[in-house]
C-alpha positions as CSV (number, residue, x, y, z in Angstrom):
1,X,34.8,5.3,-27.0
2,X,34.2,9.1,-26.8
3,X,34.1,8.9,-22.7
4,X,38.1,7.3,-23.5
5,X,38.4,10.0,-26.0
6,X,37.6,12.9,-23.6
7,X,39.5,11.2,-20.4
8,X,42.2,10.6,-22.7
9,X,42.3,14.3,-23.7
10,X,41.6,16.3,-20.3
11,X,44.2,14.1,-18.5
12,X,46.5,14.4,-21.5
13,X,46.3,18.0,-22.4
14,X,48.1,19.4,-19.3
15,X,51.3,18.1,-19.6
16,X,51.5,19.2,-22.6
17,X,50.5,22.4,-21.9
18,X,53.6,22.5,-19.4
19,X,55.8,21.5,-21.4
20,X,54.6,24.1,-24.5
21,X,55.1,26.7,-22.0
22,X,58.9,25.4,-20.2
23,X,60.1,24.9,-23.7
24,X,58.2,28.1,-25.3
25,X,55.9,26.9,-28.2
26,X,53.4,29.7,-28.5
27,X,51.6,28.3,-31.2
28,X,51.6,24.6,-29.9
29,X,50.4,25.8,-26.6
30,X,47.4,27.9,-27.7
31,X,46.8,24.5,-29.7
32,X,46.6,22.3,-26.4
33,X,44.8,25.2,-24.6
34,X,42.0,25.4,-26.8
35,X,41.5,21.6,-26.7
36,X,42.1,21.4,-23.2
37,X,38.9,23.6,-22.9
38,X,36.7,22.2,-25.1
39,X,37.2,18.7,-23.4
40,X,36.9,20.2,-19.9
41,X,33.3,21.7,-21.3
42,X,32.4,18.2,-22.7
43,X,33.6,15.8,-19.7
44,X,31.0,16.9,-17.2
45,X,28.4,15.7,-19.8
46,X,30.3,12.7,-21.4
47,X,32.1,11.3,-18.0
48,X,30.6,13.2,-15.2
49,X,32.0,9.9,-12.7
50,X,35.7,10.6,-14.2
51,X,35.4,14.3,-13.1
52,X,33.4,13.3,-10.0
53,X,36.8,11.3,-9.2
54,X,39.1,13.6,-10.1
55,X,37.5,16.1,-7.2
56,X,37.5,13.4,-4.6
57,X,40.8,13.3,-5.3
58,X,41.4,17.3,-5.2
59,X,41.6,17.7,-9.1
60,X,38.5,19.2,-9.4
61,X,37.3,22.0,-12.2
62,X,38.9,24.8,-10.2
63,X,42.8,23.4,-9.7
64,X,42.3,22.2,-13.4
65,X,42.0,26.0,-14.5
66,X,44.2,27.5,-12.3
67,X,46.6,24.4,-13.7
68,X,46.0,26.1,-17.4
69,X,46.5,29.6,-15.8
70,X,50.0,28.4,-14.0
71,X,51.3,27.0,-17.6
72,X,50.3,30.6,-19.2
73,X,52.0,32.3,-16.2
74,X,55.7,30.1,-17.0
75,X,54.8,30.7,-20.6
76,X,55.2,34.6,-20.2
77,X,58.1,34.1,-18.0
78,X,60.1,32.1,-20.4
79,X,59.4,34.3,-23.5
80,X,58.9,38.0,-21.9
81,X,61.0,37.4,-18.4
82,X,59.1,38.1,-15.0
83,X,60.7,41.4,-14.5
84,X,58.5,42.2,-17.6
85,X,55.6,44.9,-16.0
86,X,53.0,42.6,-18.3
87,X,54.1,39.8,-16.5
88,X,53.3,41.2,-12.9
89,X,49.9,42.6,-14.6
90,X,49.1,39.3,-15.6
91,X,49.9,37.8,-12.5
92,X,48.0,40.0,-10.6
93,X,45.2,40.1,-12.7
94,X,44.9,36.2,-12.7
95,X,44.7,36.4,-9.0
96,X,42.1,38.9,-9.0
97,X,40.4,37.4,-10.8
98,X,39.9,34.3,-8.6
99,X,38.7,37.0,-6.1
100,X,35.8,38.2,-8.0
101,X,34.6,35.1,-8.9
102,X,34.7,33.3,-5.5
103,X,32.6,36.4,-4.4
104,X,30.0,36.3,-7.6
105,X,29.6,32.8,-6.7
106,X,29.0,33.4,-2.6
107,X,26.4,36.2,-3.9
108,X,24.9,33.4,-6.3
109,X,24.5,31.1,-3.2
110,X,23.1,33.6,-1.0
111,X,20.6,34.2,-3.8
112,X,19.8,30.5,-4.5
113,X,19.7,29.6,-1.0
114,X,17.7,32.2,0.5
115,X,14.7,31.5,-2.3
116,X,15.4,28.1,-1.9
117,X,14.9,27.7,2.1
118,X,11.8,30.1,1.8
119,X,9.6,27.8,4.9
120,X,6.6,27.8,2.3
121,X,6.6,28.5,-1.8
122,X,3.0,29.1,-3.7
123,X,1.5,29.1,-6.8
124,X,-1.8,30.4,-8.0
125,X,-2.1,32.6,-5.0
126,X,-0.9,36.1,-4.8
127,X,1.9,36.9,-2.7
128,X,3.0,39.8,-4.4
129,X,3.6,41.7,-1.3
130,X,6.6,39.6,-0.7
131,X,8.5,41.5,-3.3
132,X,10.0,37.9,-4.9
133,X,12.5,38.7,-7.4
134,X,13.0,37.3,-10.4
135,X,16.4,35.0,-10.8
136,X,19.0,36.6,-13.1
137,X,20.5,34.9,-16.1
138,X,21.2,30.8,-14.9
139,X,25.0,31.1,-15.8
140,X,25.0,34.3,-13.2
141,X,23.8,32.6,-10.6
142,X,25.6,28.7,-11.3
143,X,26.6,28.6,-7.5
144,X,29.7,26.4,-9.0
145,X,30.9,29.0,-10.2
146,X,32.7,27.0,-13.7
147,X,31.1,29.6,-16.5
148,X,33.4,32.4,-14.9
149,X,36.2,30.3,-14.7
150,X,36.0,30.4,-18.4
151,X,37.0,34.0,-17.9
152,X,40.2,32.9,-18.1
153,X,40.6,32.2,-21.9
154,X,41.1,35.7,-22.4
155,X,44.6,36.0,-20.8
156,X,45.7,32.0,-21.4
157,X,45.0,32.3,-25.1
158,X,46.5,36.0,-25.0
159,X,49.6,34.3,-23.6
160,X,50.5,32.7,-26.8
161,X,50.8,36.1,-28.6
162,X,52.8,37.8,-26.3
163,X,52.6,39.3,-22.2
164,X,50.8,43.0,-23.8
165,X,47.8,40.6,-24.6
166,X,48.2,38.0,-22.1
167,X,47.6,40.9,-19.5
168,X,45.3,43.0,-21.8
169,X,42.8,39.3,-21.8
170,X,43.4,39.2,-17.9
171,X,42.4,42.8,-17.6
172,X,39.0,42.3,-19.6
173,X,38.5,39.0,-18.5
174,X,38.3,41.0,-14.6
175,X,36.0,43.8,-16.4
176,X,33.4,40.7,-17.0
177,X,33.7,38.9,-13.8
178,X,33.6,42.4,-11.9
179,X,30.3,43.5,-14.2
180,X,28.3,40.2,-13.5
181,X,29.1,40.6,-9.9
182,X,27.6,43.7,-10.0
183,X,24.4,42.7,-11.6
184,X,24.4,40.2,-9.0
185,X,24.2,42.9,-6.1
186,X,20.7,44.0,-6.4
187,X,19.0,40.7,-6.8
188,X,20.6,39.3,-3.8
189,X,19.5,42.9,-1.8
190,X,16.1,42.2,-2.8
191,X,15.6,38.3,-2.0
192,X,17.1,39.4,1.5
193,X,13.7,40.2,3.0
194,X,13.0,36.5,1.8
195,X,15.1,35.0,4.9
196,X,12.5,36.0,7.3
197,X,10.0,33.1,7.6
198,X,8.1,34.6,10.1
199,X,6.9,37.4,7.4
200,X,6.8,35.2,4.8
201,X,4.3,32.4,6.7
202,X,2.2,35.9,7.6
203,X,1.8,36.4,4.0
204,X,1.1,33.4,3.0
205,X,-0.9,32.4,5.6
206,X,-3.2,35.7,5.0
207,X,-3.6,34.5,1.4
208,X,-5.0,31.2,2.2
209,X,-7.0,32.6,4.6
210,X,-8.5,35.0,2.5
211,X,-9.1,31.9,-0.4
212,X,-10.6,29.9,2.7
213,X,-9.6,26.5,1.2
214,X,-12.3,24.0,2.0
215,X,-10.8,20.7,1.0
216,X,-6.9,19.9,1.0
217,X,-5.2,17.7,-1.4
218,X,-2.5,16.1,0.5
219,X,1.3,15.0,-1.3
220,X,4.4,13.5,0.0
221,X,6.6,11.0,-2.2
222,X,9.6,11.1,-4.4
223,X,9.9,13.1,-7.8
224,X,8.6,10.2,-10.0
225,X,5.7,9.3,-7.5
226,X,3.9,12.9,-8.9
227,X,1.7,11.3,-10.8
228,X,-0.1,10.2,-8.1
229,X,-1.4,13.6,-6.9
230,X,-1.7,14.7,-10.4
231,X,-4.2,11.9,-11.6
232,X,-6.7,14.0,-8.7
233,X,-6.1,17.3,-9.9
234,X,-8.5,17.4,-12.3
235,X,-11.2,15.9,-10.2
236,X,-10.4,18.7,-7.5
237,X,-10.9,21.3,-10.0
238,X,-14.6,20.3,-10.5
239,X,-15.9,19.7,-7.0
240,X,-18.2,22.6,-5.4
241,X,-15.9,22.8,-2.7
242,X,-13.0,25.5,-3.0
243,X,-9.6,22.9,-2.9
244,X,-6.2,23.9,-2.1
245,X,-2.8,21.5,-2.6
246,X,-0.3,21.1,0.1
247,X,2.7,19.6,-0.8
248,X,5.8,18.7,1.1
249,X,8.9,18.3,-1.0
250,X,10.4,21.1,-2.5
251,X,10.4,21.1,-6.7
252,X,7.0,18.8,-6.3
253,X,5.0,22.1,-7.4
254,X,6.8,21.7,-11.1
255,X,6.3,17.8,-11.2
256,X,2.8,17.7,-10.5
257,X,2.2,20.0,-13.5
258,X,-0.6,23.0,-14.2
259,X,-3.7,23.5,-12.5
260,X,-6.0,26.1,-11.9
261,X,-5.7,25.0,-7.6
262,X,-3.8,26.8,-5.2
263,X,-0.4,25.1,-4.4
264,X,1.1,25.2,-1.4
265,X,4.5,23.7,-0.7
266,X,5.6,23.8,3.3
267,X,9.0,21.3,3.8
268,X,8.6,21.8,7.3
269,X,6.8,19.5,9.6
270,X,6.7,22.1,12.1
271,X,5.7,24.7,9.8
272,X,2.9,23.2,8.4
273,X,1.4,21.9,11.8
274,X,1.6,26.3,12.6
275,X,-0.3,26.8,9.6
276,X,-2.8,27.8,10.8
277,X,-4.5,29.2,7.6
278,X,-5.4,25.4,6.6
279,X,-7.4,25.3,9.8
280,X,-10.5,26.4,7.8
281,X,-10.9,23.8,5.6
282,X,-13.2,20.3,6.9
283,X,-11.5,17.7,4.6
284,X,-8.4,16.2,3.5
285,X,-7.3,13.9,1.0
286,X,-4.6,11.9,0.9
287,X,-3.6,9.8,-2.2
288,X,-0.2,7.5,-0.7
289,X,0.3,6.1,2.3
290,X,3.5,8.0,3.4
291,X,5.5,8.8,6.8
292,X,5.3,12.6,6.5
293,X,0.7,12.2,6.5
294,X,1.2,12.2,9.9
295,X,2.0,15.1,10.4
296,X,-1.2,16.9,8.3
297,X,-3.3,14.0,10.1
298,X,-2.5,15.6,14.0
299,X,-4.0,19.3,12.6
300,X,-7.1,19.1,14.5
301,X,-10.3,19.6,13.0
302,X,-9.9,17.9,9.8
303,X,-11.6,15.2,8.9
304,X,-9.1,12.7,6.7
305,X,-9.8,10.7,3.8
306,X,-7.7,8.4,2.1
307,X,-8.0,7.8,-1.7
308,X,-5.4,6.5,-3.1
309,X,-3.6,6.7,-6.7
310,X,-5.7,3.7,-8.3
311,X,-7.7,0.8,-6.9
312,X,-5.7,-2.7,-7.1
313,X,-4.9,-6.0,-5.8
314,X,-2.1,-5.0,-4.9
315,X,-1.4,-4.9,-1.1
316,X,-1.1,-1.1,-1.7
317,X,-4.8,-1.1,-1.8
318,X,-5.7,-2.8,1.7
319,X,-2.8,-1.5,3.7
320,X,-3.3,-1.5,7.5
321,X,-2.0,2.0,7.7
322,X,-5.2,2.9,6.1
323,X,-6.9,2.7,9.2
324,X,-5.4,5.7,10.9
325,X,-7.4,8.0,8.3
326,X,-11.3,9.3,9.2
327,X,-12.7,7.1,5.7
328,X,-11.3,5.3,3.0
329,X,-12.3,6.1,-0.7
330,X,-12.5,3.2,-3.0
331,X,-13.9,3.3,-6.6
332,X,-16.2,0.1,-6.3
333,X,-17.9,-3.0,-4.2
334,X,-14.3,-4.2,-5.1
335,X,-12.2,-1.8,-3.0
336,X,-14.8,-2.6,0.0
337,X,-15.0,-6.3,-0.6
338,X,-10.2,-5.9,-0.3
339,X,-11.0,-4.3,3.1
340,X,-13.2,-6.8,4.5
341,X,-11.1,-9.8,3.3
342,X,-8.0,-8.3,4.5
343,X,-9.0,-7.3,8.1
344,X,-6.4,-4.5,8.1
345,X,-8.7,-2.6,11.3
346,X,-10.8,-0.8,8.3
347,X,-14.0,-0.7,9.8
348,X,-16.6,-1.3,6.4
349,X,-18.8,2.1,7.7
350,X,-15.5,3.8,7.1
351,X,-15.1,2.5,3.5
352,X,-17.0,5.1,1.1
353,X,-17.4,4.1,-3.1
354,X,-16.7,7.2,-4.5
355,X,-16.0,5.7,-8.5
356,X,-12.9,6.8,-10.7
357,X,-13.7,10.5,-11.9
358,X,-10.6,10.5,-13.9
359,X,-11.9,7.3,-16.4
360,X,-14.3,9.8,-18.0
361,X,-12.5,10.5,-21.0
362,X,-11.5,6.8,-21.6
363,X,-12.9,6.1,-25.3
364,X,-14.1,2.4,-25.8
365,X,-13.3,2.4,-29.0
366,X,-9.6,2.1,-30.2
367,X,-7.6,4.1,-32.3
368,X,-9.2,3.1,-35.9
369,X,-6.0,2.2,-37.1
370,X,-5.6,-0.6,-40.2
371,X,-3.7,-2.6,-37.8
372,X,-3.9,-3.5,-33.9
373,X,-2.8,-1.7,-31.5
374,X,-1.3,-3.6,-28.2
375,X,-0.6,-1.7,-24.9
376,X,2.7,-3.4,-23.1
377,X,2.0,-1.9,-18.9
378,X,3.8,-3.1,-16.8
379,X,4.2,-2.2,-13.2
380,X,6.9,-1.4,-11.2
381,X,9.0,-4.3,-9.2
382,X,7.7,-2.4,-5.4
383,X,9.3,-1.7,-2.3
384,X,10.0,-5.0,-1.6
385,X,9.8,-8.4,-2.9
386,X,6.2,-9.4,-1.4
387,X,5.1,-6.8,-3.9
388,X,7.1,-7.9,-6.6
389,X,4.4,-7.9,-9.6
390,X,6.3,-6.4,-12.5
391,X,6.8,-9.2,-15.4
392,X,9.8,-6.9,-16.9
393,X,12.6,-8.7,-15.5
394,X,10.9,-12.0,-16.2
395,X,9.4,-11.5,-19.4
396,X,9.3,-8.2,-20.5
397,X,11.8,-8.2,-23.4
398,X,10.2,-11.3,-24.8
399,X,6.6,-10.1,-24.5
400,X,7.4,-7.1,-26.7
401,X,9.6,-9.4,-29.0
402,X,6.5,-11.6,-29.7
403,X,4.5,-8.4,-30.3
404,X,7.1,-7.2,-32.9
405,X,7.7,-10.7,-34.8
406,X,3.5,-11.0,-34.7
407,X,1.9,-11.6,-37.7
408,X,0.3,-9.6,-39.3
409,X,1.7,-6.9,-37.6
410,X,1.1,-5.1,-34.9
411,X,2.0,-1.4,-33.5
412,X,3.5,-1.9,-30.0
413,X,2.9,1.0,-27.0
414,X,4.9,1.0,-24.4
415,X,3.8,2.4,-21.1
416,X,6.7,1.6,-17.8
417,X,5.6,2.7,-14.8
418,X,7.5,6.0,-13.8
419,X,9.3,4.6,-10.7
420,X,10.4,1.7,-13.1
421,X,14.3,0.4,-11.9
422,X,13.9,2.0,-8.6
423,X,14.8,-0.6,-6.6
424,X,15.6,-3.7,-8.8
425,X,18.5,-3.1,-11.7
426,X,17.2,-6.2,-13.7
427,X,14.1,-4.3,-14.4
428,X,16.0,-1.6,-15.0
429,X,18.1,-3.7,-17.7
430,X,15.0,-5.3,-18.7
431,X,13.9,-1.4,-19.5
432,X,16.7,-0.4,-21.4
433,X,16.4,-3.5,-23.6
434,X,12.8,-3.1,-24.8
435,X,13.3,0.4,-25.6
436,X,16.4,-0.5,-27.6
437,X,14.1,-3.1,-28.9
438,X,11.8,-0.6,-30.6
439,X,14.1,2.1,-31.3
440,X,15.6,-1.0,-33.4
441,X,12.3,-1.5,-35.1
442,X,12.0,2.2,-35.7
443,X,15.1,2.2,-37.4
444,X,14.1,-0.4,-39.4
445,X,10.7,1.5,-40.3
446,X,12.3,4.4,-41.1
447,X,15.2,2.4,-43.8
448,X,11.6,0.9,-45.6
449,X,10.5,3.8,-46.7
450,X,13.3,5.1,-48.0
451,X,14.3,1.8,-50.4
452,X,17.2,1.2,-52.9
453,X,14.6,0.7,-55.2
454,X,12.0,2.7,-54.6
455,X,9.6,3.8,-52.3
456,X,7.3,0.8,-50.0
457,X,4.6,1.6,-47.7
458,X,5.4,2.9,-43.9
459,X,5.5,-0.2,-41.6
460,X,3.9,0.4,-38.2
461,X,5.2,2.6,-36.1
462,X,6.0,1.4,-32.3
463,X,5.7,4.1,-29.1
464,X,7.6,4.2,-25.9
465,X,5.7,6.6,-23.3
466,X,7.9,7.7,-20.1
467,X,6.2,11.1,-19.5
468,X,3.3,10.9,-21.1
469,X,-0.5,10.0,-19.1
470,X,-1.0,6.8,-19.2
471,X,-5.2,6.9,-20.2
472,X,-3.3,8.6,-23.0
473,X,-2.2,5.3,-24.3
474,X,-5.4,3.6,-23.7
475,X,-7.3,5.7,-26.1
476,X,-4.3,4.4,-28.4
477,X,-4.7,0.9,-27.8
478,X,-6.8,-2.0,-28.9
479,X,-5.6,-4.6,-26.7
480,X,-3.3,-4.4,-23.4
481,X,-0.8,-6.5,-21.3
482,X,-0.3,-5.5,-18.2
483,X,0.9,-6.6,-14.1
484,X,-1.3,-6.8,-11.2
485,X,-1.6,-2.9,-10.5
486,X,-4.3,-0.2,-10.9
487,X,-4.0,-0.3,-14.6
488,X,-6.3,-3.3,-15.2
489,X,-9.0,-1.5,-13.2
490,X,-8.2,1.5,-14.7
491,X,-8.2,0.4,-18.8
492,X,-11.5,-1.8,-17.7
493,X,-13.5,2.0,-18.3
494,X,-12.8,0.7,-21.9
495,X,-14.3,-2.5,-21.8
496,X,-11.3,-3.6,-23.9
497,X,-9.6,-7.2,-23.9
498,X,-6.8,-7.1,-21.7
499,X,-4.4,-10.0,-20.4
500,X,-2.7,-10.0,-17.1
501,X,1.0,-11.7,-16.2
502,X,1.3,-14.5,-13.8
503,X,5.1,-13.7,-12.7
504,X,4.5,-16.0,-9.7
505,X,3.2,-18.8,-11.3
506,X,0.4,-19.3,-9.0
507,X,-2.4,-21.3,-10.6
508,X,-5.1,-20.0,-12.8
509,X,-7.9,-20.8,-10.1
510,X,-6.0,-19.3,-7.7
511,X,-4.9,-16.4,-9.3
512,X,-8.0,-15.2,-10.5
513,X,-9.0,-15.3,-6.8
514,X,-6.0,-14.0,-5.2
515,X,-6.4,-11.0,-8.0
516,X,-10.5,-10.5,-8.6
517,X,-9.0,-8.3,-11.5
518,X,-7.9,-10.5,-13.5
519,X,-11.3,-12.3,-13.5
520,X,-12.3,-11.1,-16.9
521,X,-8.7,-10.8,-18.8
522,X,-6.3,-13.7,-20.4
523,X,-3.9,-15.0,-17.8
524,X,0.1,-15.1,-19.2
525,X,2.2,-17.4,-17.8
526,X,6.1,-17.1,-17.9
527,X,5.9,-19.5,-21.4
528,X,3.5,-17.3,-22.6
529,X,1.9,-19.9,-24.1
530,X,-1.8,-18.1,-24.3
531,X,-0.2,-14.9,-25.8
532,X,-1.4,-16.3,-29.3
533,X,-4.5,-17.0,-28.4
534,X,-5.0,-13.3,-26.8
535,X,-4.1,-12.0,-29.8
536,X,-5.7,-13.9,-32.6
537,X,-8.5,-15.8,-30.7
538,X,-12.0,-14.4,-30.7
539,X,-12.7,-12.3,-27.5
540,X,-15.0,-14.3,-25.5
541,X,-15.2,-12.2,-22.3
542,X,-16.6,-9.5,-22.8
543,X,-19.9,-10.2,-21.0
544,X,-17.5,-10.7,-18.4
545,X,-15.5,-7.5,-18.6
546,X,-18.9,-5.3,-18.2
547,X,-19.6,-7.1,-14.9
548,X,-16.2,-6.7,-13.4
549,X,-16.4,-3.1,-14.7
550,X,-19.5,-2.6,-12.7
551,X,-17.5,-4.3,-9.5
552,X,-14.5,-2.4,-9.6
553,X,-15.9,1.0,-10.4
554,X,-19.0,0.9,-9.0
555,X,-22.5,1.9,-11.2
556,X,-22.5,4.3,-14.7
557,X,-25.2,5.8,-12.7
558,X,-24.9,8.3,-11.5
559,X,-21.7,9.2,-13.2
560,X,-18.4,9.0,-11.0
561,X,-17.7,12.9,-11.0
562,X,-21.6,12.9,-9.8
563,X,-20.5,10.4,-6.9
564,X,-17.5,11.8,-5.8
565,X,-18.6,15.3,-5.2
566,X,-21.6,13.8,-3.1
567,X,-18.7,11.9,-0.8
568,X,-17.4,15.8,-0.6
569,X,-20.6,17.2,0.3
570,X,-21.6,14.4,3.0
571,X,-18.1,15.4,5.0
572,X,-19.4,18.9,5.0
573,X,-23.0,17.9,5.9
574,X,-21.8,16.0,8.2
575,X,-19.6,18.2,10.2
């Protein structure tokens, strides 16, 4: 209704404004103007595809305000007369105005573009000598330009009280648009320097070599796929081997969040292959199997290890492009045993059981609250329908619906996977309907406290987790439901009862050999017929849970941190 509202407004509001201005109603026209504004600032957040259209269909944000400047223009003409000197100032200043502001906005591209095609971007490294400027205020340097079309208020309001302050607001509205384009000057002056990748590479390429990076952490993949480099960067921080990150999309630096490790970020194939700084380091890791790892793979010298974003049963976890890499991490006998059943070309000398470093701070205990905690994991519906393992689509909605009409109750967590909806809109729908599901019961807890009569005790109260870490929620739960993925391998550190989906409805026997993680966790079919039993029967597998622990992750002894920095030092012993 308030995307109708706002439409209904911007597309109605301009008319009017012509028509307060051919028949002269100042004080119905400064009326419409000042509503025609406030929906213009609204629409782009209320009904961005309705202004999206209206550009396509050249109506965009810039005829829109010269359409309000036009209507102020006959306004002055019909009450002051255009042989009125005010009018020919307003005029004037009006098109001036335009002026300034498509040169502030060129300077605010210049500037934007010429830090944003930098050929390589740090952090944690010093590259001071490159004189990097700091960005001016954001609304100086929005390369569309719309805050200084705003300028324009001044004179269209000033219309409706007369020419003298119809020009005086044009006048001042050219003082501000001149002054920020002035400001601009100097920032653009000093990013100049910027443009010239040859320098910058030197710089940057003197830095690294002067940190002599020993081990590279390798990252390619879309925005929500960060996670999978940033699960490592702890690990890297504690090895005895000085570690550096490359990454290849710009922006990645921000989503892979804080670490005390270098980061590097080079877009260019060709620029990255030159740089010749990462020559000195013996070992890189790579954590997805992505078309851009080729291009880090043909810098000679480097001996390549792949280790992945979580051991599964997934065919993520035995795929044949493995083979191209020097060795292949895997947690466990488990990631070995997926290799030799899978006969992808991994040769088994190859395959290297490093553990899970990052499990360390996964409590087996759960959260100590008076009721249970269930985890609700599921995985993400793939890149194409052979790895289709998500149950959200299927039976997402009614898994958590069970979990909310359990009794007694139970505090629900919510964990999608962050590239949840990326490819099938169903779990997408699916999605949006469980959260809506425990925003519901949120609502609901928060009414029951506050009683007609009186006041009751706080009912449980239910979690969704989009950015959050996901061993986060484990040290919340008491229980979890999960999809064939990492996860079950992962929450295993815990030793706590788990249950996996069956969204194919292969059977049990089967299953559980098709998936060896699921060996020691409750199997939910589509009915879910055994979700009662998971979570009111008595937990009869966890003899079995500690053995499949040991399988997937390999020995307590020595510890995984102990392991993996011993995979690190063999390279380098090695070489």
């Amino acid at each position: 209704m308030r995307r109708l509202c706002v439409i209904g407004v911007l597309l109605g509001s301009y008319p009017l404004l012509l028509l307060a201005a051919l028949w002269p109603r100042p004080l119905l026209f400064a009326a419409v103007a000042v509503v025609s504004y406030a929906a213009e600032y609204v629409a782009p957040r209320l009904a961005r595809s309705f202004t999206d259209t209206l550009a396509r269909v050249h109506l965009g944000v810039t005829l829109r305000f010269v359409i309000r400047e036009m209507a102020a223009v006959l306004l002055v003409a019909r009450t002051t007369g255009p042989d009125s000197p005010w009018f020919i100032a307003l005029a004037a200043g009006l098109f001036t105005m335009h002026g300034v502001r498509a040169v502030q906005t060129g300077l605010a591209i210049r500037l934007r573009e010429t830090l944003a095609t930098m050929p390589v971007t740090t952090r944690g490294l010093d590259v001071g000598a490159l004189n990097i400027p700091r960005m001016p205020p954001e609304f100086l340097t929005n390369y569309r330009g719309v805050r200084f079309l705003y300028l324009d208020v001044l004179p269209v309001l000033g219309a409706a009280f007369g020419a003298l302050a119809a020009a005086a607001g044009a006048g001042l509205g050219l003082l501000l648009g001149c002054a920020g384009l002035l400001v601009l000057i100097p920032y653009v002056r000093r990013a100049a320097p910027l443009s010239d990748a040859a320098r910058v590479i030197a710089v940057v390429d003197k830095q690294v070599r002067d940190y002599r990076p020993e081990v590279i952490l390798y990252f390619s993949g879309a925005a929500e796929a960060a996670y999978q480099a940033r699960m490592w960067l702890p690990t890297l921080e504690r090895i005895d081997r000085r570690a550096i990150v490359v990454l290849r999309e710009r922006g990645m630096a921000d989503r892979i969040g804080p670490t005390s490790l270098p980061v590097l970020t080079i877009p260019s194939a060709a620029d990255l292959m030159g740089f010749h700084a990462l020559g000195h380091a013996r070992l890189c890791l790579y954590v997805a199997n992505v078309g851009k790892n080729i291009h880090m793979l043909r810098i000679p010298g480097l001996r390549s290890a792949f280790i992945g974003h979580g051991d599964s049963d997934k065919e993520a976890s035995f795929n044949p492009f493995s083979r191209v890499y020097d060795e292949v991490w895997v947690a466990g006998p488990a990631g070995r045993d997926r290799y030799l059943r899978a006969r992808v070309g991994v040769r088994d000398e190859c395959v290297h059981e490093v553990g899970r470093p990052q499990l360390e701070g996964i409590s087996t205990e759960g959260p100590g609250l008076p009721y249970r905690t269930v985890l609700y994991a599921p995985t993400w519906e793939g890149w194409t329908d052979d790895l289709h393992h998500t149950s959200l689509s299927a039976m997402g909605p009614r898994i958590v619906r069970a979990l909310l009409d359990h009794r007694p109750g139970l505090r629900v967590v919510y964990k999608p996977h962050p590239l949840t909806g990326h490819r099938d809109k169903a779990a997408a729908r699916a999605h949006r309907q469980i959260v809506a599901m425990l925003d519901a019961a949120e609502l609901a807890r928060s009414k029951a406290r506050h009683p007609a009569g009186g006041r009751s005790p706080a009912p449980i109260r239910h979690l969704v987790v989009e950015k959050g870490e996901l061993y986060e929620c484990f040290n919340q739960a008491d229980l979890m439901i999960t999809d064939i993925s990492s996860v079950v391998a992962d929450f295993l550190a815990g030793g706590k009862p788990y249950a996996v989906t069956n969204v194919s409805g292969m059977g049990e026997r089967a299953f559980h050999e098709r998936y060896p993680t699921t060996g020691a966790g409750v199997l939910l079919g589509q009915d879910l017929a055994a979700l009662a039993g998971f979570l009111d029967g008595v937990d009869t597998l966890a003899c079995a849970r500690r053995k499949l622990r040991a399988y997937l992750l390999g020995p307590d002894e020595p510890d995984a941190m102990t392991r993996f920095n011993a995979a690190v030092e063999r390279v380098f012993a090695d070489s």
